[in-house]
N, C-alpha and C positions, 0 to 999 in steps of 0.2 A: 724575413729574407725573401719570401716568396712573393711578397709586395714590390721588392724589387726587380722579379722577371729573370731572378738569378739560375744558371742552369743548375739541375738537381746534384751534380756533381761537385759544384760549386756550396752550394748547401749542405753537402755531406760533411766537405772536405774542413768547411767551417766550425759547423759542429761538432766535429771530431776534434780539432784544437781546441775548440774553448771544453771540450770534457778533457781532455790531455791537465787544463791547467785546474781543472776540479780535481780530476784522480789528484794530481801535485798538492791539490790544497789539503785535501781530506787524508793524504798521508800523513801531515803536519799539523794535522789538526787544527785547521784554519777554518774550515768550514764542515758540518759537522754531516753529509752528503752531497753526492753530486748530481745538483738539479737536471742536469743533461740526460742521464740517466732513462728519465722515462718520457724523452721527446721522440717523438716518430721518426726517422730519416726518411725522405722521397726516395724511391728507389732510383737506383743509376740507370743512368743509358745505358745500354750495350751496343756500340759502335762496330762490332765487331764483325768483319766478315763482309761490311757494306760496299768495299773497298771494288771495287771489280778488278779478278787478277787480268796480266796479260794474257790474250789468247798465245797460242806456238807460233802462228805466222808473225805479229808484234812482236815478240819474244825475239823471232830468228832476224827481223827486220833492224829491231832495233841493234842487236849486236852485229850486223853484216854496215851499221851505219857508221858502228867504230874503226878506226884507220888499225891495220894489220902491219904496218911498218912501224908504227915510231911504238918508243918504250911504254909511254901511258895508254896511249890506244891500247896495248897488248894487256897492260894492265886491269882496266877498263872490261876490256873482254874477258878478262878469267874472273872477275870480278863478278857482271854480269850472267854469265855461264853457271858460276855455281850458285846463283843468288835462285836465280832461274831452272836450274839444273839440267840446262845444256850442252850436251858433251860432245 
């Protein structure tokens, strides 16, 4: 799989299913271990946090961009506000 340039989460997620249907098999006795067992997984990305939050000027910008009259602008903006925590 790693030949294919697949992402490591992608690999994971693979080898997790096909040991999914070993445990299945080995419970039934179909097979008599499961080979998956002692393959290495790549460790996962952590994507976490790469994201850049809004700064507060963005933040107040963006919600002063939503219309204060009609019902979904209003919507919109509480929406935004508490996503944000804006008050």
């Amino acid at each position: 799989m790693e030949d294919r340039r697949l992402a490591p989460s992608t690999i994971r997620r693979k080898l997790s299913a096909i040991s999914s249907l070993f445990d299945y098999l080995c419970e039934h006795n179909a097979v008599p271990h499961n080979p998956i067992d002692g393959v290495k997984r790549p460790k996962a990305n952590n994507y976490e946090g790469l994201t850049p939050a809004l700064g507060d000027a963005q933040a107040r910008a963006l919600l002063e961009a939503l219309p204060a009259t009609t019902l979904k602008g209003q919507r919109d903006r509480a929406i935004l506000a508490t996503w944000s925590s804006i008050r």
